[in-house]
C-alpha positions as CSV (number, residue, x, y, z in Angstrom):
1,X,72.1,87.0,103.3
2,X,74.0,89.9,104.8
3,X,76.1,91.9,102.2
4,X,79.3,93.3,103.6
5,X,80.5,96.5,102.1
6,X,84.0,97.2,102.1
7,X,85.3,100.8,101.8
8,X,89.2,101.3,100.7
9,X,90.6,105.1,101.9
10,X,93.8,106.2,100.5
11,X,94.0,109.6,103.4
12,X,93.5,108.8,106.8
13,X,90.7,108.7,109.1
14,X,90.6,109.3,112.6
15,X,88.3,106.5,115.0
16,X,87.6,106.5,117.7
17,X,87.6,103.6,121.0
18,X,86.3,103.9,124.2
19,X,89.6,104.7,125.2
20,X,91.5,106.0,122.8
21,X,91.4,108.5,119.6
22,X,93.8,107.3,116.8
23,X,94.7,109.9,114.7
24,X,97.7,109.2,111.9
25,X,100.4,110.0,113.8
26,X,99.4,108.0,116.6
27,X,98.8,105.1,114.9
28,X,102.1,105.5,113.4
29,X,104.2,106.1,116.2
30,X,102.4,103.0,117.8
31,X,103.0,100.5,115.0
32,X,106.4,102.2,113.9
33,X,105.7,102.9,110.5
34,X,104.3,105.0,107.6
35,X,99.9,105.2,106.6
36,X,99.2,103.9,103.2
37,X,95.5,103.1,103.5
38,X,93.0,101.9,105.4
39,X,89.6,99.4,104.6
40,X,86.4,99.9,106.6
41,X,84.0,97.2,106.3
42,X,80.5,98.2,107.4
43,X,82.2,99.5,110.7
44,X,83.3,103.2,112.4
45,X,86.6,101.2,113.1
46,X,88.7,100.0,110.0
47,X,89.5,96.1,109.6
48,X,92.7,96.4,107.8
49,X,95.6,99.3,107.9
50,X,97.8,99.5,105.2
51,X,102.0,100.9,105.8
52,X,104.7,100.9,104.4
53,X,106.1,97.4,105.3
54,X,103.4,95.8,107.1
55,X,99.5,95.1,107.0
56,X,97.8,95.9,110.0
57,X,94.5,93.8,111.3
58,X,92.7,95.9,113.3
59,X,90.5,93.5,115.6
60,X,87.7,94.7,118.1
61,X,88.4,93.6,121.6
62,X,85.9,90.9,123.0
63,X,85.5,92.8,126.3
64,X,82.9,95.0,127.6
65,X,85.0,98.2,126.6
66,X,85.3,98.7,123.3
67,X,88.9,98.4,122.6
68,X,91.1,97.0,119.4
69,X,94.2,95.2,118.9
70,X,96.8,95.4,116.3
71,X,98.2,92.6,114.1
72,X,101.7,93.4,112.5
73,X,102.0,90.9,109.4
74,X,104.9,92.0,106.9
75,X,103.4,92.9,103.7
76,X,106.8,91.0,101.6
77,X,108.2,88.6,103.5
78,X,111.6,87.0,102.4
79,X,111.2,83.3,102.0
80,X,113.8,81.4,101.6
């Protein structure tokens, strides 16, 4: 049984892809809003950003490059 431990950082940590160094204010002009937190699970990469208005799922790209994308989901929506 593998035990997954999950790390929640209120300041910001810089990672690091193959291609590309995200540092805060990269990541925030690239998603268009503020840092909040972040949650590393067992990983150099974090799984989940935390701004302002949105959650951010950081997912590891399947190719040979190591490489993420970004999932914007809104952190209130309005239902109606």
């Amino acid at each position: 049984m593998k035990t997954s431990t999950r790390k929640l950082i209120c300041e910001w940590v810089d990672f690091t892809t193959d291609t590309e160094t995200y540092t805060q204010e990269i990541f925030e002009d690239l998603v268009g809003d503020e840092f909040e937190a972040m949650m590393f699970e067992d990983q150099d990469i974090p799984s989940y950003i935390w701004t302002t208005n949105f959650v951010c799922i950081i997912k590891r790209s399947t190719r040979m490059i190591n490489d993420i994308s970004i999932n914007k989901i809104p952190r209130n929506p309005a239902c109606e």
